[in-house]
C-alpha positions in Angstrom: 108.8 87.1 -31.5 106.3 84.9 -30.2 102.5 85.2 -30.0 102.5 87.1 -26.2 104.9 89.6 -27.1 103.5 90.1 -30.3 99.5 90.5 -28.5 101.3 93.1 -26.3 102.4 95.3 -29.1 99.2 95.4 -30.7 96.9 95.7 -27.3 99.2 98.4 -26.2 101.3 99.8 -28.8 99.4 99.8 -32.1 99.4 103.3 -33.0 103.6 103.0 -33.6 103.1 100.3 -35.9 99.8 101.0 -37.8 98.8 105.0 -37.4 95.7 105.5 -35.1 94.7 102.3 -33.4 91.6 100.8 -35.0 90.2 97.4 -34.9 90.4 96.3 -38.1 94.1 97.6 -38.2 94.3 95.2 -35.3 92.9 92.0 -37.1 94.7 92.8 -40.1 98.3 92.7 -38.0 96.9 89.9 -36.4 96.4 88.3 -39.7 99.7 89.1 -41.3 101.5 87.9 -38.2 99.5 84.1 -38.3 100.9 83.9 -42.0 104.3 85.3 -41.3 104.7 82.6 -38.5 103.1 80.0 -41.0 101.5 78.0 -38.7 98.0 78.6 -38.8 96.7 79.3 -35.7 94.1 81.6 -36.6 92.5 78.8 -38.9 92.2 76.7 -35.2 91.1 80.3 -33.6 88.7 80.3 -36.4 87.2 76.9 -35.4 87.3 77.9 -32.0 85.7 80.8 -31.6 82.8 79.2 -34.1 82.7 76.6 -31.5 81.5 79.3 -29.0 79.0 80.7 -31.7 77.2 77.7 -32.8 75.3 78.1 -35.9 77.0 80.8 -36.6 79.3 81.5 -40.4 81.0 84.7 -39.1 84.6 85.0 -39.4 86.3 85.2 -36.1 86.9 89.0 -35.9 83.1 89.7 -36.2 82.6 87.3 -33.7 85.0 89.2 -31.7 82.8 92.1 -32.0 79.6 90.1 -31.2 81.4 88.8 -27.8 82.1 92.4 -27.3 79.4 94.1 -27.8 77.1 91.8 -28.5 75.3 89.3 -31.0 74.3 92.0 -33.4 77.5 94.0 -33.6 79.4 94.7 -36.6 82.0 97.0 -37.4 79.8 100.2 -37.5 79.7 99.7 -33.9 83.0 101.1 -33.5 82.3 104.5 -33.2 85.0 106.1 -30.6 88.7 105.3 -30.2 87.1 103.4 -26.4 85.1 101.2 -28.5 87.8 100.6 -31.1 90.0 100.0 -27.9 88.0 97.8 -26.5 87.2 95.7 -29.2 91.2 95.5 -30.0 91.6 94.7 -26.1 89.0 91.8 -26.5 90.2 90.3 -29.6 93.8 90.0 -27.4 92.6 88.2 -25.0 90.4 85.6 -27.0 94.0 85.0 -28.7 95.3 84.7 -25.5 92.6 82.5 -23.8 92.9 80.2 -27.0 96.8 80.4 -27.2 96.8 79.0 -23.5 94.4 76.4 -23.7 96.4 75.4 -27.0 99.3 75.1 -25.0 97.3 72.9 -22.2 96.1 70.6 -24.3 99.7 70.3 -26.1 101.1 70.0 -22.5 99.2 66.9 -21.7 100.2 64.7 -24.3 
């Protein structure tokens, strides 16, 4: 299973896999997946969405959260499945948007 499929189970289909959906269910199967597949791309994530966030020492699922729902948001945030939702929906496509311009970049050379 690659990264797309994978991203699709856990935007859409979470709750089969994990119980009720919640974020940090989401970043956790996120994580495990990244190590299964043992090739790191959530360190590069990592570096990339700190690129977006200069100055910033957060790990890349708060900063998830901050693009969300803004700079000063932290997990208390989440305070209704829609806001758990939409924090799992955002944290898929950053994944995806950084999975794709991975795959650019490896295109061109």
């Amino acid at each position: 299973m690659g990264w797309e499929e994978f991203l699709g189970h856990v935007e859409h289909r979470l709750g089969m896999y994990v119980g009720r959906p919640r974020y940090d269910r989401a970043f956790s199967a996120v994580t495990g997946f990244d190590l299964a597949r043992g090739r790191g791309e959530l360190a590069a994530f990592q570096v990339w969405m700190s690129e977006r966030h200069p100055g910033s020492s957060l790990a890349f699922w708060s900063l998830v959260l901050a693009e969300t729902f803004g700079d000063d948001a932290t997990e208390a945030r989440l305070v209704s499945d829609d806001d758990h939702k939409r924090a799992i929906s955002n944290l898929c496509r950053l994944l995806r948007e950084f999975l794709g311009q991975q795959a650019s970049l490896v295109d061109q050379h």
